[in-house]
Predicted model as a PDB file, atoms N, CA, C, CB and O in Angstrom, pLDDT in the B-factor column:
MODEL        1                                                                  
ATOM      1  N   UNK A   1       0.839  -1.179   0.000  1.00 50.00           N  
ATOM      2  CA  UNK A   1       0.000   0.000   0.000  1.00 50.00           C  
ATOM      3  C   UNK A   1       0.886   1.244   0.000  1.00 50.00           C  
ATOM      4  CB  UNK A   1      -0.956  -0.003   1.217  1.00 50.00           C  
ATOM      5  O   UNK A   1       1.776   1.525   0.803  1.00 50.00           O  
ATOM      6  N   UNK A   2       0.436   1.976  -1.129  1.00 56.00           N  
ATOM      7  CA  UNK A   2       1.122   3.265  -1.008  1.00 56.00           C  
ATOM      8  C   UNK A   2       0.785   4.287  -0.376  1.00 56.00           C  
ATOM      9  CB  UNK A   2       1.291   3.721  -1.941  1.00 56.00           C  
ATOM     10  O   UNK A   2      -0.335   4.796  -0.421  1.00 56.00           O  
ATOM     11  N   UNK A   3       2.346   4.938   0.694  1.00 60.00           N  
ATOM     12  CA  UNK A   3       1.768   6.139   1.837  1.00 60.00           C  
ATOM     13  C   UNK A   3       1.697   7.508   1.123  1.00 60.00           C  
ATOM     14  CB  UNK A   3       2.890   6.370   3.282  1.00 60.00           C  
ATOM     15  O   UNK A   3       1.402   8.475   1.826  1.00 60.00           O  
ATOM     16  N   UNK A   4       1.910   7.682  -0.069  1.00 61.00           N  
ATOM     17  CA  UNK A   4       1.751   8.834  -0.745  1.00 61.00           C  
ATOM     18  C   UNK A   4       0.562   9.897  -0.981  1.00 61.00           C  
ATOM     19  CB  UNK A   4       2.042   8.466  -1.701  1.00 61.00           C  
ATOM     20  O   UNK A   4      -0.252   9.609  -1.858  1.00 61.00           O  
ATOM     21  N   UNK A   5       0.446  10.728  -0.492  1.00 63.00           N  
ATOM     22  CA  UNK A   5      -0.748  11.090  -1.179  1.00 63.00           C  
ATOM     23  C   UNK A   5      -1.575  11.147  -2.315  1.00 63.00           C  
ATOM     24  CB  UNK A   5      -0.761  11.724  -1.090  1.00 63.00           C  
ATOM     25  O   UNK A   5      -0.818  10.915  -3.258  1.00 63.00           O  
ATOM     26  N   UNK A   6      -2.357  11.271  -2.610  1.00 70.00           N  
ATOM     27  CA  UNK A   6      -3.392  10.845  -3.816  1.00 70.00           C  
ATOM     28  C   UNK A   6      -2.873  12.098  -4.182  1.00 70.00           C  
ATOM     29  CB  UNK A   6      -5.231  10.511  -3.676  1.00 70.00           C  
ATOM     30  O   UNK A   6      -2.582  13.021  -3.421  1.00 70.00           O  
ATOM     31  N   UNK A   7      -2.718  12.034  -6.221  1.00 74.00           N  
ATOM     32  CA  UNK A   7      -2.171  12.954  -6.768  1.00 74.00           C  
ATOM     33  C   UNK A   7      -3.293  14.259  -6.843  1.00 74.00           C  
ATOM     34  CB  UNK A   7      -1.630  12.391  -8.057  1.00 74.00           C  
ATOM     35  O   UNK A   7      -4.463  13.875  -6.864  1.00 74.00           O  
ATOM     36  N   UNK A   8      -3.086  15.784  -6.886  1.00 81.00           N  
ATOM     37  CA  UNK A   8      -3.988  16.216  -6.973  1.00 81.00           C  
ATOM     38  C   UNK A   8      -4.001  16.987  -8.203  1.00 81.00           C  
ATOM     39  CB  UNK A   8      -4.222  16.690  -5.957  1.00 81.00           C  
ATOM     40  O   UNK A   8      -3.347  18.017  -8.362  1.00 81.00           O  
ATOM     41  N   UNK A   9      -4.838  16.408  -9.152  1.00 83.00           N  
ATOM     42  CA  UNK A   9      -4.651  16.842 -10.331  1.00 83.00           C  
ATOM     43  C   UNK A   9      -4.936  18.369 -10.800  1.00 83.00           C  
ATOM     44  CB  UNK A   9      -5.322  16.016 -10.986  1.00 83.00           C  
ATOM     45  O   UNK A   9      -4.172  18.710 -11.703  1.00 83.00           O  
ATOM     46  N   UNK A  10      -5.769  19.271 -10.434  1.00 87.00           N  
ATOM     47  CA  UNK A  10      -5.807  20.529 -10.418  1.00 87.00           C  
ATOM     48  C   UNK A  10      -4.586  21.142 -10.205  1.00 87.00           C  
ATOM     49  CB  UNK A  10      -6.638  20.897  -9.615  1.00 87.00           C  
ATOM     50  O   UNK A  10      -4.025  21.878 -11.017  1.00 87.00           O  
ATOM     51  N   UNK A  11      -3.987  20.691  -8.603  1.00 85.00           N  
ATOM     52  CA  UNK A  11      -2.601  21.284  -8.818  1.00 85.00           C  
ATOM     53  C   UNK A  11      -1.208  20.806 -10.063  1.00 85.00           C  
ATOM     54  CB  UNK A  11      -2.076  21.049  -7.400  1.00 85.00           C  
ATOM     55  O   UNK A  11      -0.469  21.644 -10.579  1.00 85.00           O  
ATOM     56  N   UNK A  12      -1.154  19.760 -10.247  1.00 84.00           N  
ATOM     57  CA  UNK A  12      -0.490  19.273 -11.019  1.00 84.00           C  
ATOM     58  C   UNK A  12      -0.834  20.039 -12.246  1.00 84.00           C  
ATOM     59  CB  UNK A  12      -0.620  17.955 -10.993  1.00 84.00           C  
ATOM     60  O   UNK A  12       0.176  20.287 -12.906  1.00 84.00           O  
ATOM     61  N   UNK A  13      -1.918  20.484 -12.754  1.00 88.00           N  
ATOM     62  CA  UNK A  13      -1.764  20.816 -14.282  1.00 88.00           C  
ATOM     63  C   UNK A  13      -1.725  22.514 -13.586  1.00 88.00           C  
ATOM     64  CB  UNK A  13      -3.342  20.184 -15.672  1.00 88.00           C  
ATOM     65  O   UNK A  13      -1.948  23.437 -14.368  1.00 88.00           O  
ATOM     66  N   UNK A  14      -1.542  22.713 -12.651  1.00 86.00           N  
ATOM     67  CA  UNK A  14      -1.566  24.563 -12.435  1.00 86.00           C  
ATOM     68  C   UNK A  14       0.338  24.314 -12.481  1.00 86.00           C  
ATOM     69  CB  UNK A  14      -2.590  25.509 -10.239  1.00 86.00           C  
ATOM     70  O   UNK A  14       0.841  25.274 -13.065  1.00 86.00           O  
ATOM     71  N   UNK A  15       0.958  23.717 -12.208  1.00 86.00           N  
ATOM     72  CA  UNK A  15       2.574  23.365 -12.421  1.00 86.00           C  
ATOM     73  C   UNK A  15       2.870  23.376 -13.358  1.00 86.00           C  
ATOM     74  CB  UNK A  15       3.138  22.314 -12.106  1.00 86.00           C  
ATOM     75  O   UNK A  15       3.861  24.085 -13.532  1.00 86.00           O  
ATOM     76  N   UNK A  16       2.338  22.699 -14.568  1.00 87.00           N  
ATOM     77  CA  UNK A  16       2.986  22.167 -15.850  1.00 87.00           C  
ATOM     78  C   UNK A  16       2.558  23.778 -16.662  1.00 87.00           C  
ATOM     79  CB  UNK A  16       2.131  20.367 -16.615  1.00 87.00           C  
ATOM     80  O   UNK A  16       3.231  24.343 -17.524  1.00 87.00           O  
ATOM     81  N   UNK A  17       1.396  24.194 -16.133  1.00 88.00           N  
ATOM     82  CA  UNK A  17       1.080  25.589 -17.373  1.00 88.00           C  
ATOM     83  C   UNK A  17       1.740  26.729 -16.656  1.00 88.00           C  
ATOM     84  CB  UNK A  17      -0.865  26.110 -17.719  1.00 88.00           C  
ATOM     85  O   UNK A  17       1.779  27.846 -17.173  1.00 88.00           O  
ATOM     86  N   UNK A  18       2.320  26.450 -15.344  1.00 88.00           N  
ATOM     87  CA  UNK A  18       3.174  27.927 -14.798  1.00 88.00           C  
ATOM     88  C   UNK A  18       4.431  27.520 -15.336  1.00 88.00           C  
ATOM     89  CB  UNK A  18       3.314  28.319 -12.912  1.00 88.00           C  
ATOM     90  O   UNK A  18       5.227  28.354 -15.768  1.00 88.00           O  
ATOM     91  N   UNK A  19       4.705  26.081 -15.342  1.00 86.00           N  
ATOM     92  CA  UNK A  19       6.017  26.086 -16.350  1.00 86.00           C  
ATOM     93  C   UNK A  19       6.399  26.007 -18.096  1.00 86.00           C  
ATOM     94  CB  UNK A  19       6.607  25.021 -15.917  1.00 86.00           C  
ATOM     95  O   UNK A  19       7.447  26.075 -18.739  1.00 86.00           O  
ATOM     96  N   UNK A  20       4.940  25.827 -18.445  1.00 86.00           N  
ATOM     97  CA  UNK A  20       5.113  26.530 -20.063  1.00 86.00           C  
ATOM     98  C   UNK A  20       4.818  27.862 -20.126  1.00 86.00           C  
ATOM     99  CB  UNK A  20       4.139  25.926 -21.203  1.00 86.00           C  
ATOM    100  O   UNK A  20       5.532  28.565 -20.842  1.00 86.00           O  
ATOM    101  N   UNK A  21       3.972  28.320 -19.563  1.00 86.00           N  
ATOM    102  CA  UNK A  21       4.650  30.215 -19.250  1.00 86.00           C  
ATOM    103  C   UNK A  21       5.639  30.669 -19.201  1.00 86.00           C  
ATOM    104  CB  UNK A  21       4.529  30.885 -18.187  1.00 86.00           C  
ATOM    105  O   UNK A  21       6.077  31.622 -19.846  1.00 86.00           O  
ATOM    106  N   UNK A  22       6.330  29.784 -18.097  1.00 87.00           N  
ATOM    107  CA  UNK A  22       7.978  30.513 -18.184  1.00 87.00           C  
ATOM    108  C   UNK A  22       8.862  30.166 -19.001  1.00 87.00           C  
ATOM    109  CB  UNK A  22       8.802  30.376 -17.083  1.00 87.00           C  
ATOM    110  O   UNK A  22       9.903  30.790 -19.206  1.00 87.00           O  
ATOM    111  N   UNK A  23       8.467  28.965 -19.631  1.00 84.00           N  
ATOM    112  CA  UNK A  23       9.490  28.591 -20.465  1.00 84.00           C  
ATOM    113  C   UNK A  23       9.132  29.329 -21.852  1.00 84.00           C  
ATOM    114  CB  UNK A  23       9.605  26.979 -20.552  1.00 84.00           C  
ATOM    115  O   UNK A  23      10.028  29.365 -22.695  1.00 84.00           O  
ATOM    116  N   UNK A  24       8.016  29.861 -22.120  1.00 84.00           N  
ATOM    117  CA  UNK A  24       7.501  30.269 -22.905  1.00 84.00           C  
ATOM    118  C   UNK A  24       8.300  32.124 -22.837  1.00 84.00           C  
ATOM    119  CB  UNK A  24       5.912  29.842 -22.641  1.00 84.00           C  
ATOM    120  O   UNK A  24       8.680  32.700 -23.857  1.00 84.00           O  
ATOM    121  N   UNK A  25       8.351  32.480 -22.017  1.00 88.00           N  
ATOM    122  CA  UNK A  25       8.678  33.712 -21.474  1.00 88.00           C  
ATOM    123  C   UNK A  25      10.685  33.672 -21.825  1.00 88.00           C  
ATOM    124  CB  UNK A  25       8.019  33.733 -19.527  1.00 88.00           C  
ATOM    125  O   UNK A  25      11.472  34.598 -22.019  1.00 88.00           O  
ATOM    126  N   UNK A  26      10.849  32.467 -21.781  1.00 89.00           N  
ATOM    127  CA  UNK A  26      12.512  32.303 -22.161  1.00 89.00           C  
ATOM    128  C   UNK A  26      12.515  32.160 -23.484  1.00 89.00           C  
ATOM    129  CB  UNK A  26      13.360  31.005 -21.524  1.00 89.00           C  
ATOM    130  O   UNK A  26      13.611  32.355 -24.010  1.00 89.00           O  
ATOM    131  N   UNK A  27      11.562  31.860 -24.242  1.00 90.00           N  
ATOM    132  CA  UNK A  27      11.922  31.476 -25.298  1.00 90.00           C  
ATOM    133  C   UNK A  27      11.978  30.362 -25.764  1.00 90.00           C  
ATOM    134  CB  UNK A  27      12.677  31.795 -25.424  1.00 90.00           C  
ATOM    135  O   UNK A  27      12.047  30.106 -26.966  1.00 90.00           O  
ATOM    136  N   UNK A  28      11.946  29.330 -24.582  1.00 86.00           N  
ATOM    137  CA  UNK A  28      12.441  28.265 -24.972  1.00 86.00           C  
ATOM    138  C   UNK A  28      11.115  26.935 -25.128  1.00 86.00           C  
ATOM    139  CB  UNK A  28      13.646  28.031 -23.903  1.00 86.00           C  
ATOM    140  O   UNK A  28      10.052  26.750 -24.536  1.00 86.00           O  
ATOM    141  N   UNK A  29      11.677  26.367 -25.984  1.00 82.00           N  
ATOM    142  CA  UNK A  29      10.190  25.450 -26.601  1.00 82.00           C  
ATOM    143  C   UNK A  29       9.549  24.335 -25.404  1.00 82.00           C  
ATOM    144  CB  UNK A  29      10.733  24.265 -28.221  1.00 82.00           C  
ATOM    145  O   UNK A  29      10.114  23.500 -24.698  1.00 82.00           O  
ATOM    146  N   UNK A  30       8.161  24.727 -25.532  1.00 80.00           N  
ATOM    147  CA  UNK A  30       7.710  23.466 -24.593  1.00 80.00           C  
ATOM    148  C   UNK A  30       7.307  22.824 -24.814  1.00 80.00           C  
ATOM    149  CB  UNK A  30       7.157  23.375 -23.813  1.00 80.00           C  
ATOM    150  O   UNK A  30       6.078  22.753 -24.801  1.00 80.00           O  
ATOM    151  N   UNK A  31       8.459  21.474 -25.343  1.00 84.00           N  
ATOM    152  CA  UNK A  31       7.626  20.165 -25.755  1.00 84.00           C  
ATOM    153  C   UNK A  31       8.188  19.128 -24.250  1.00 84.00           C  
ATOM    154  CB  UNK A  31       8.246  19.387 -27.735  1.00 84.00           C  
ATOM    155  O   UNK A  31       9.165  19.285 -23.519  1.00 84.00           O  
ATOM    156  N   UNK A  32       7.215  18.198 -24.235  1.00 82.00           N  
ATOM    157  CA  UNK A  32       7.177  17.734 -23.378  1.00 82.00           C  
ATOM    158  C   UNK A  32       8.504  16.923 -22.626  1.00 82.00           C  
ATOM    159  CB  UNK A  32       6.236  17.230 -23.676  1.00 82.00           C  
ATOM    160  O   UNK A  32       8.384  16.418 -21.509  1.00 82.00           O  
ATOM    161  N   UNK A  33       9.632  16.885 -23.321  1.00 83.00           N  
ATOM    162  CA  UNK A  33      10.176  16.607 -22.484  1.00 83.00           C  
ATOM    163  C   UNK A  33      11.441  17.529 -22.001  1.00 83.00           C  
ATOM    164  CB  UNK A  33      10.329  15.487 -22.766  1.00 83.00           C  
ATOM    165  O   UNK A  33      12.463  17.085 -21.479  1.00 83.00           O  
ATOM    166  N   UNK A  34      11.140  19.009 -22.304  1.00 85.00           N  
ATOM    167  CA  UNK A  34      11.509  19.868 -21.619  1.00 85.00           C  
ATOM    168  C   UNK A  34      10.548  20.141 -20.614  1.00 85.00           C  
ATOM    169  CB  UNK A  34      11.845  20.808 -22.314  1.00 85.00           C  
ATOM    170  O   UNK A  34      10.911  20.248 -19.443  1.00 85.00           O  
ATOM    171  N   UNK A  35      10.033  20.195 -20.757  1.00 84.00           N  
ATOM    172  CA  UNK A  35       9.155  20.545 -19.030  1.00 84.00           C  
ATOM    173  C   UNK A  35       9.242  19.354 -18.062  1.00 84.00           C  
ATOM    174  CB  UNK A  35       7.213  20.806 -19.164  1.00 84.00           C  
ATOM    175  O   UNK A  35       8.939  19.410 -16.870  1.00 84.00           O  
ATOM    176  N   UNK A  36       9.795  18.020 -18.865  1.00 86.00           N  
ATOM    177  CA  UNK A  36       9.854  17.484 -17.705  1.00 86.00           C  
ATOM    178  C   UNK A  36      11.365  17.654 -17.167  1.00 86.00           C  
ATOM    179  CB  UNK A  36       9.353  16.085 -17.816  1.00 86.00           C  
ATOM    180  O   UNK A  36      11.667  17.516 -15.982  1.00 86.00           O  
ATOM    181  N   UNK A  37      12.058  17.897 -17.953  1.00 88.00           N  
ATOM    182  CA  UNK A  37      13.441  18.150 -17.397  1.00 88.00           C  
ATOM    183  C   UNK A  37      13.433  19.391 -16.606  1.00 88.00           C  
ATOM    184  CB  UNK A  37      14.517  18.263 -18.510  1.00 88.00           C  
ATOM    185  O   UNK A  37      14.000  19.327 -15.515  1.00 88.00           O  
ATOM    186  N   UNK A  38      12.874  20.555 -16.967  1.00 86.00           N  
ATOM    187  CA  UNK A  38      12.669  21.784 -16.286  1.00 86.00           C  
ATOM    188  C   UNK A  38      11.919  21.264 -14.690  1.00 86.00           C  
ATOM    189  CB  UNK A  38      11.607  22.871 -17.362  1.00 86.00           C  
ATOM    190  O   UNK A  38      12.417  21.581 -13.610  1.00 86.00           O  
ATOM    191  N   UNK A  39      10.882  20.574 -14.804  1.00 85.00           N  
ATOM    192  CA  UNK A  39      10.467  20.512 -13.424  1.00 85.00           C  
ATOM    193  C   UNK A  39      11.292  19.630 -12.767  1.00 85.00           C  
ATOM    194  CB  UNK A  39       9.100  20.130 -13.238  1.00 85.00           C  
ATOM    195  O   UNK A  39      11.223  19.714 -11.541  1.00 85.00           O  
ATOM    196  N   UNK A  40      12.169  18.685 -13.276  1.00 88.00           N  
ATOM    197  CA  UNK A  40      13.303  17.637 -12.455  1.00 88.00           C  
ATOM    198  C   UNK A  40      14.434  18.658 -11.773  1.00 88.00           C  
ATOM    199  CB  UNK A  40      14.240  16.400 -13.724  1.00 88.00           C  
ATOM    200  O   UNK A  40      15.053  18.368 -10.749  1.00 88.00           O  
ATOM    201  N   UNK A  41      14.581  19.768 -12.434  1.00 87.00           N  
ATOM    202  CA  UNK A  41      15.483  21.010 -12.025  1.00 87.00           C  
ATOM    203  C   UNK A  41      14.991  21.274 -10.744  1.00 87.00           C  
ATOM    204  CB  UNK A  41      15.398  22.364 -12.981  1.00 87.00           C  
ATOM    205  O   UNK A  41      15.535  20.995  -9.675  1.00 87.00           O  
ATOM    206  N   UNK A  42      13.724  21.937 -10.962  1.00 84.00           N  
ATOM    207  CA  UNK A  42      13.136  22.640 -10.298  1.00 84.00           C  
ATOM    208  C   UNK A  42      13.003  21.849  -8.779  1.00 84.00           C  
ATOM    209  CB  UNK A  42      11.947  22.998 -11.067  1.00 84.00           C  
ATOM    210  O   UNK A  42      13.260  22.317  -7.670  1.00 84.00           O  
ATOM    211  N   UNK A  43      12.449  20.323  -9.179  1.00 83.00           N  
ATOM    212  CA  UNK A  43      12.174  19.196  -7.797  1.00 83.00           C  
ATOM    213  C   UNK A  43      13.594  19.424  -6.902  1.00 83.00           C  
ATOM    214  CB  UNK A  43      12.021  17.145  -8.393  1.00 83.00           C  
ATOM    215  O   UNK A  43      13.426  19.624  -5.699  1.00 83.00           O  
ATOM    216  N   UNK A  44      15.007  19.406  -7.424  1.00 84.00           N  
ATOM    217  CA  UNK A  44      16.326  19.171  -7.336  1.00 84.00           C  
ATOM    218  C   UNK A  44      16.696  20.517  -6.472  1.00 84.00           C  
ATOM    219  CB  UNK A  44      17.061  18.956  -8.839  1.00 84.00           C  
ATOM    220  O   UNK A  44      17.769  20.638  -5.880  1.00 84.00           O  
ATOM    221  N   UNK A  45      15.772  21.404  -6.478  1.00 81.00           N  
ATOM    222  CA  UNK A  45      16.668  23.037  -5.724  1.00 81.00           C  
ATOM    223  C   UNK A  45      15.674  22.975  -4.489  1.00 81.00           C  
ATOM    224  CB  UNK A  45      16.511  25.080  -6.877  1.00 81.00           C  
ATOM    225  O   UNK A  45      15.974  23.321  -3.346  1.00 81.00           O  
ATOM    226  N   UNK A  46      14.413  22.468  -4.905  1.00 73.00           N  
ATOM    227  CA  UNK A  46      13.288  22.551  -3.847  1.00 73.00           C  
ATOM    228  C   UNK A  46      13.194  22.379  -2.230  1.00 73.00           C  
ATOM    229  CB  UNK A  46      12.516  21.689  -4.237  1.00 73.00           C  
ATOM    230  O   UNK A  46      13.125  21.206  -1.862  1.00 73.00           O  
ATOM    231  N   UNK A  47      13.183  23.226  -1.359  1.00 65.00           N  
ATOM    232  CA  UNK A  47      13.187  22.346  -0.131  1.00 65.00           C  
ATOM    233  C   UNK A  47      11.937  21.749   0.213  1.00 65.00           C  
ATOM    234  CB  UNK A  47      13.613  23.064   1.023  1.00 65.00           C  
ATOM    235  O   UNK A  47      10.939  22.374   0.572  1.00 65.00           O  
ATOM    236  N   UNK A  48      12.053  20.291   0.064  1.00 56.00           N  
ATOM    237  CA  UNK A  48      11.017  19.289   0.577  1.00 56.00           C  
ATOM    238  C   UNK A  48       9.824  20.046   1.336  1.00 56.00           C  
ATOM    239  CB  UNK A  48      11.743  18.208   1.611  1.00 56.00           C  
ATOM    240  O   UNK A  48       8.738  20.081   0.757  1.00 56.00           O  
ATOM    241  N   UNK A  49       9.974  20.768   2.824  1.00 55.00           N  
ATOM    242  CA  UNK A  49       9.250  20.868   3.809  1.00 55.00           C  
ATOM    243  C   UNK A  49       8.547  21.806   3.404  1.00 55.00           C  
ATOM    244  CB  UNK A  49       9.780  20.994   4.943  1.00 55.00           C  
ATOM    245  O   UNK A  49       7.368  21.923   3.738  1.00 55.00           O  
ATOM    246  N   UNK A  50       9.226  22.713   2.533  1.00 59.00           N  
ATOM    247  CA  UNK A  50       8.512  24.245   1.747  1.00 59.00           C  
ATOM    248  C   UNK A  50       7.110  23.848   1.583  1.00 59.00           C  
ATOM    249  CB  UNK A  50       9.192  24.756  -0.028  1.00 59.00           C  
ATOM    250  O   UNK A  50       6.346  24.213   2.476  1.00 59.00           O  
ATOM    251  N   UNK A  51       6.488  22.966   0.321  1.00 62.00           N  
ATOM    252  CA  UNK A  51       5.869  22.936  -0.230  1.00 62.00           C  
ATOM    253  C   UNK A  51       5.495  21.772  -0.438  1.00 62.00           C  
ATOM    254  CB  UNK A  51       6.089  23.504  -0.845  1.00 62.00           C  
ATOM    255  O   UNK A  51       5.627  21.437  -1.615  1.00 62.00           O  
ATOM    256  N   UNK A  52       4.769  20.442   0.729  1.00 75.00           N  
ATOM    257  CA  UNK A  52       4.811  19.312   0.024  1.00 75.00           C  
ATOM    258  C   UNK A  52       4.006  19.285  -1.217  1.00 75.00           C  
ATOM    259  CB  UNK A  52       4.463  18.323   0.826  1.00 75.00           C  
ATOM    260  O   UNK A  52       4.369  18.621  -2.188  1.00 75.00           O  
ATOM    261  N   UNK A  53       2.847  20.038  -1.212  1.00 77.00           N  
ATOM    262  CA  UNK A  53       1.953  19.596  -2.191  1.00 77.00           C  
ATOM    263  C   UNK A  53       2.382  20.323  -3.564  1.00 77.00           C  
ATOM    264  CB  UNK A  53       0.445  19.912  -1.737  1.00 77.00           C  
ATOM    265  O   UNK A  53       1.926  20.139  -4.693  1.00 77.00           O  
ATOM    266  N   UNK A  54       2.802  20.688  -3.385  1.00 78.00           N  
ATOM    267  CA  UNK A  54       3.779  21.752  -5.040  1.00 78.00           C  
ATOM    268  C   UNK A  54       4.475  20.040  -5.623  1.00 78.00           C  
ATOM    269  CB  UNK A  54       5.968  23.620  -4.259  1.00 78.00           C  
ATOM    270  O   UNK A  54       4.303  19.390  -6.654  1.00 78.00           O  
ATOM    271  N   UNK A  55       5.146  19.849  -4.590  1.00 82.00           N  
ATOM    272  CA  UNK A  55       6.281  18.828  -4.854  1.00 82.00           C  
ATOM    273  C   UNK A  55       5.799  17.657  -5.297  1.00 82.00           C  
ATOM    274  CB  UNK A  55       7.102  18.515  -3.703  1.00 82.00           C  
ATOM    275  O   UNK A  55       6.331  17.157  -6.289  1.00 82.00           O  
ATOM    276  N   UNK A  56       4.663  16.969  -4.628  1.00 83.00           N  
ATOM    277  CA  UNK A  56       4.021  16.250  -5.138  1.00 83.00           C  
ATOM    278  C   UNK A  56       3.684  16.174  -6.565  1.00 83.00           C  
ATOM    279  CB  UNK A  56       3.262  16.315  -4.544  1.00 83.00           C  
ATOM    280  O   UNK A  56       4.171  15.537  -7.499  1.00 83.00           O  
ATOM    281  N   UNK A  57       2.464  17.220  -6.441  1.00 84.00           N  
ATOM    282  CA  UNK A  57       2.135  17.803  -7.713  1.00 84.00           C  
ATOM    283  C   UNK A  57       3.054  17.677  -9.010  1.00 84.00           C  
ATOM    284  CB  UNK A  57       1.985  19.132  -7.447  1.00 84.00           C  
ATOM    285  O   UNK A  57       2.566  17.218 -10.043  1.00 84.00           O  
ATOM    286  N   UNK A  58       4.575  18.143  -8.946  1.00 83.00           N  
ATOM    287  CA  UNK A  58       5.579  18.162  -9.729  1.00 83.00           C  
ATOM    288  C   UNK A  58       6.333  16.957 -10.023  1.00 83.00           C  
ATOM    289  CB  UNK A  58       6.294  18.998  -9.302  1.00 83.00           C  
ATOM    290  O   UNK A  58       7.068  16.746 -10.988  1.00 83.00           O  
ATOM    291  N   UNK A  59       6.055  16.225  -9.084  1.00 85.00           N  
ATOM    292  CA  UNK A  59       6.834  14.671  -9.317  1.00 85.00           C  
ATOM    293  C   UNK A  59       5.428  13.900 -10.708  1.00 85.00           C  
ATOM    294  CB  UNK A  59       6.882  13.383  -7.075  1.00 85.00           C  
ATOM    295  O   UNK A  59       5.499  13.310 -11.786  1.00 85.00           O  
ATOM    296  N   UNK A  60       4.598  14.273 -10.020  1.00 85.00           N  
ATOM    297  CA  UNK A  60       3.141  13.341 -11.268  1.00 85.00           C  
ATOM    298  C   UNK A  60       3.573  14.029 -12.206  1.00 85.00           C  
ATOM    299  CB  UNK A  60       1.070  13.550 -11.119  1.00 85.00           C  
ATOM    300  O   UNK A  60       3.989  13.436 -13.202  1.00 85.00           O  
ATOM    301  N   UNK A  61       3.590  15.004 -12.174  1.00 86.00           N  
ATOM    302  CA  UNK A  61       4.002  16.231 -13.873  1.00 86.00           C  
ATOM    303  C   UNK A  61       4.594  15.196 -14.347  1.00 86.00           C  
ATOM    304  CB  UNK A  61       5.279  17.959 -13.911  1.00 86.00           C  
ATOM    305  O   UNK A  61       4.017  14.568 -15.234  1.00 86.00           O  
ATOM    306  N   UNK A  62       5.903  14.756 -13.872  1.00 86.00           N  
ATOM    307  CA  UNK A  62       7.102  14.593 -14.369  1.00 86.00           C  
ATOM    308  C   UNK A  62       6.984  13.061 -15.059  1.00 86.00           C  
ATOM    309  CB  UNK A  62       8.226  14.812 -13.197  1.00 86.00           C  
ATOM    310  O   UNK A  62       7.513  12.542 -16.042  1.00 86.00           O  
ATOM    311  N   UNK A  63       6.137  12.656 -14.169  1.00 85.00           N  
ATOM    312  CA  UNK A  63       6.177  10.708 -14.216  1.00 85.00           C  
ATOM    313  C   UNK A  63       4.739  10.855 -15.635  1.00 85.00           C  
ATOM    314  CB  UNK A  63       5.363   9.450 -11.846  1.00 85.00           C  
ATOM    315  O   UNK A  63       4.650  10.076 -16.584  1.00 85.00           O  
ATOM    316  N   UNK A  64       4.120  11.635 -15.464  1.00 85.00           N  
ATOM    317  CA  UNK A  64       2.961  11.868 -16.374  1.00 85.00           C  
ATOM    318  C   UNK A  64       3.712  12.133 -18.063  1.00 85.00           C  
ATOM    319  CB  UNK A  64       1.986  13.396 -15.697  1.00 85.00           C  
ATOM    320  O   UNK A  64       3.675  11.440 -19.080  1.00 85.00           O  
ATOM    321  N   UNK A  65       4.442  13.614 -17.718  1.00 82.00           N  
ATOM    322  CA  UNK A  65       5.157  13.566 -19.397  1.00 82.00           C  
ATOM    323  C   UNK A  65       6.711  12.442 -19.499  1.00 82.00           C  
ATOM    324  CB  UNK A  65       5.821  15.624 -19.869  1.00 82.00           C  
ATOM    325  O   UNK A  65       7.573  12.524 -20.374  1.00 82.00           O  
ATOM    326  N   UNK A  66       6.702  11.976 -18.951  1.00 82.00           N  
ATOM    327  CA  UNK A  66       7.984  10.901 -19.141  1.00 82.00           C  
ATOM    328  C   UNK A  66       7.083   9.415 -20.032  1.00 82.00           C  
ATOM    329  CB  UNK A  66       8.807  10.327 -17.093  1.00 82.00           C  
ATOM    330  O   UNK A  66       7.500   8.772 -20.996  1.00 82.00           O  
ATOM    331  N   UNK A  67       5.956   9.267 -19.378  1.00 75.00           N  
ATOM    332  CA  UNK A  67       4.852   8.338 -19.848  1.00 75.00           C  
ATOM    333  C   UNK A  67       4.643   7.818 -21.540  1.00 75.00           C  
ATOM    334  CB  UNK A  67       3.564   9.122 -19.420  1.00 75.00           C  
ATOM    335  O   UNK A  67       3.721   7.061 -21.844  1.00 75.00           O  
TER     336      UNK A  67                                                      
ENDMDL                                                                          
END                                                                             
């Protein structure tokens, strides 16, 4: 049984479109497996305790466009 929380998909897609905004805002193209590399960045600087549910949220992003 998994202790994870249930993904919450509202937040998860409010992640993936604040990060084609910005990537959009760089210039730089958002196909899907730049945003997932961009949010693997992003998971990687994150402090855990900050934000679990951001973090969450951003790990499904990630496992979602890797899919």
């Amino acid at each position: 049984m998994s202790t994870e929380p249930p993904i919450d998909y509202d937040e998860m897609c409010r992640v993936v479109g604040d990060m084609v905004f910005t990537l959009h805002d760089l210039g730089i193209e958002s196909e899907q497996v730049v945003i997932a590399d961009a949010l693997k960045r992003a998971l990687q600087k994150m402090d855990i305790k900050k934000n679990n549910k951001s973090e969450h949220a951003m790990e499904a992003a990630v496992n979602a466009l890797e899919n």
